[in-house]
C-alpha positions, 0 to 999 in steps of 0.5 A: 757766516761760511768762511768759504762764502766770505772768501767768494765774496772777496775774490769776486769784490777784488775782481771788480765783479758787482756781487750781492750778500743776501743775508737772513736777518729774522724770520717768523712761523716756519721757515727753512733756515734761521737768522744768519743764513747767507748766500750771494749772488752774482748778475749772471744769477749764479748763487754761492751758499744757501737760504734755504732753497725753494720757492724763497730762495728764488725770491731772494734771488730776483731780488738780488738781482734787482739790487744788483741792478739798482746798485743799492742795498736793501732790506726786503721780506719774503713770505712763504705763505700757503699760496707760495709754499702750494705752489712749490710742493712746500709747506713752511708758511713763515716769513723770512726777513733778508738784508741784501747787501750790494758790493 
């Protein structure tokens, strides 16, 4: 992971501030990025580091925002399927599996 994402991450945790690590775990078919791509997010929306952007990265988001509000961290799967990927001007079709971890 980005040393500079990590140091978000506790500057923000440090502050009090609820922050989400969204972090690719494993990934099927054609996707953007691999396992181990991260990014977080914070309750105003706003994103450090990337998933890989697009349509899936928009997903991750809204669910990172979800868990945000839950309070609770939570495994979840993004597909990024013909429907999706048209949708987007896309074409990845995979599957990306995230973990987002709740501070």
């Amino acid at each position: 992971m980005d040393k500079g994402l990590l140091r978000v991450i506790g500057e923000l945790a440090g502050r009090g501030e609820a922050i989400a690590l969204v972090t690719v775990i494993a990934t099927r078919g054609s996707t953007p990025r691999k396992a181990g791509a991260a990014m977080a997010v914070d309750r105003t929306g706003r994103i450090w580091g990337t998933i890989g952007g697009g349509c899936g990265e928009d997903e991750a988001k809204r669910r990172a925002l979800i868990a945000l509000d839950d309070g609770k961290s939570c495994r979840r799967e993004i597909r990024l399927d013909n429907a999706v990927a048209a949708d987007e001007g896309m074409a990845c079709g995979g599957v990306m599996e995230i973990f987002i971890r709740v501070f």
